[in-house]
C-alpha positions as CSV (number, residue, x, y, z in Angstrom):
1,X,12.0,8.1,-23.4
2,X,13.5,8.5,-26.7
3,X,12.1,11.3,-29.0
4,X,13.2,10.0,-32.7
5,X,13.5,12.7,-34.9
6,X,12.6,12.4,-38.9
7,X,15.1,13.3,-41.2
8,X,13.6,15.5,-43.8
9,X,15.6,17.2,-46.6
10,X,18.5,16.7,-44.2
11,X,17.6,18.0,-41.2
12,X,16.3,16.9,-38.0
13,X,12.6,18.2,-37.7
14,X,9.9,15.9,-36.8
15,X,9.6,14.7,-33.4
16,X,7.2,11.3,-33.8
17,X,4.9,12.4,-31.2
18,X,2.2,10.1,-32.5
19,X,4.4,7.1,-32.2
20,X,5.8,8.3,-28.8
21,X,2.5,9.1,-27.6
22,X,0.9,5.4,-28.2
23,X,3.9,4.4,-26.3
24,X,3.1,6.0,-23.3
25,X,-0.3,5.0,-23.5
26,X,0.4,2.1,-23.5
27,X,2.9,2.3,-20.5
28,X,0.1,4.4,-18.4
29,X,-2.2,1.1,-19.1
30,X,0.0,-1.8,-18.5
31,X,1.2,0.5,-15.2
32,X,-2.6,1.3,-14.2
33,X,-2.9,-2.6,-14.6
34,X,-0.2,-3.4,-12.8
35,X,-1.5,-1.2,-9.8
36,X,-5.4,-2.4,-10.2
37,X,-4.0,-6.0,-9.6
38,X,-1.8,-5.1,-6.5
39,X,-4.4,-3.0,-4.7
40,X,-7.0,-6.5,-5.3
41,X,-4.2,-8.6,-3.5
42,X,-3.4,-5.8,-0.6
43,X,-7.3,-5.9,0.1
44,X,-7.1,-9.5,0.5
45,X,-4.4,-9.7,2.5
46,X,-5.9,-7.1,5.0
47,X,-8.9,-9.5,4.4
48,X,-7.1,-12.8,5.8
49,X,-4.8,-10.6,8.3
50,X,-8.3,-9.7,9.9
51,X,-9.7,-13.3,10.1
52,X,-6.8,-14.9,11.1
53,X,-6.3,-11.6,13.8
54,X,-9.9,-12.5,14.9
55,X,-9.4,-16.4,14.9
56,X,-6.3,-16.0,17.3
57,X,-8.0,-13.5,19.9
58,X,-10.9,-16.1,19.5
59,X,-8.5,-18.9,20.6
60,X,-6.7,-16.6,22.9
61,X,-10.1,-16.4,25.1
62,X,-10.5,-20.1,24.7
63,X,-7.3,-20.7,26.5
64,X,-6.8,-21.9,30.6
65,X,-4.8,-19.1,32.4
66,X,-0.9,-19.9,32.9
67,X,0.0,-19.9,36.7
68,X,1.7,-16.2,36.1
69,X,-1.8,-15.3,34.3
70,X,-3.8,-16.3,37.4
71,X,-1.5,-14.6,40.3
72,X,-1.8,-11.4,38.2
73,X,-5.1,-11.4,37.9
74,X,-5.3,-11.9,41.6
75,X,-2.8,-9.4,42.2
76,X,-4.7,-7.1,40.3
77,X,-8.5,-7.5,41.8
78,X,-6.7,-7.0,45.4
79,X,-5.3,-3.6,44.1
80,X,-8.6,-3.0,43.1
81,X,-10.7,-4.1,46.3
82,X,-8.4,-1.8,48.4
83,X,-8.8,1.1,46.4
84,X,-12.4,0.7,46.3
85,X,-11.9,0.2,50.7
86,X,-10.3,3.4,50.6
87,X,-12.8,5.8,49.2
């Protein structure tokens, strides 16, 4: 930011700190704003990313095995009845 300086019997003496300083007040609130606004819309989001997560694991459980689902799952519960023959 600028500093303006007051001209006073010539010479350059008087920094307008006043007017500088209601500029970045202003600035820091618009800014603070700015932020208060965007932390409302990522809480949202994470909102509707959790739903719509939920929703598709939901749908996901709903569904009929694919062919390749079931022979892995087959696959699998052998591995796992020979293991438990072998202890």
């Amino acid at each position: 930011m600028d500093y303006k300086e007051k001209k006073i019997g010539g010479h350059m003496s008087e920094i307008d700190v006043q007017g500088d300083l209601t500029l970045l007040e202003a600035e820091l609130k618009t800014l603070t704003e700015q932020l208060q606004k965007l932390e409302e819309q990522r809480v949202q989001l994470i909102t509707k990313l959790q739903q719509l997560q939920g929703a598709a694991a939901y749908l996901r459980g709903k569904q009929e095995p694919t062919p390749d689902q079931t022979v892995a799952e087959a696959l699998e519960e052998k591995k796992e009845e020979e293991s438990t023959d072998n202890e």
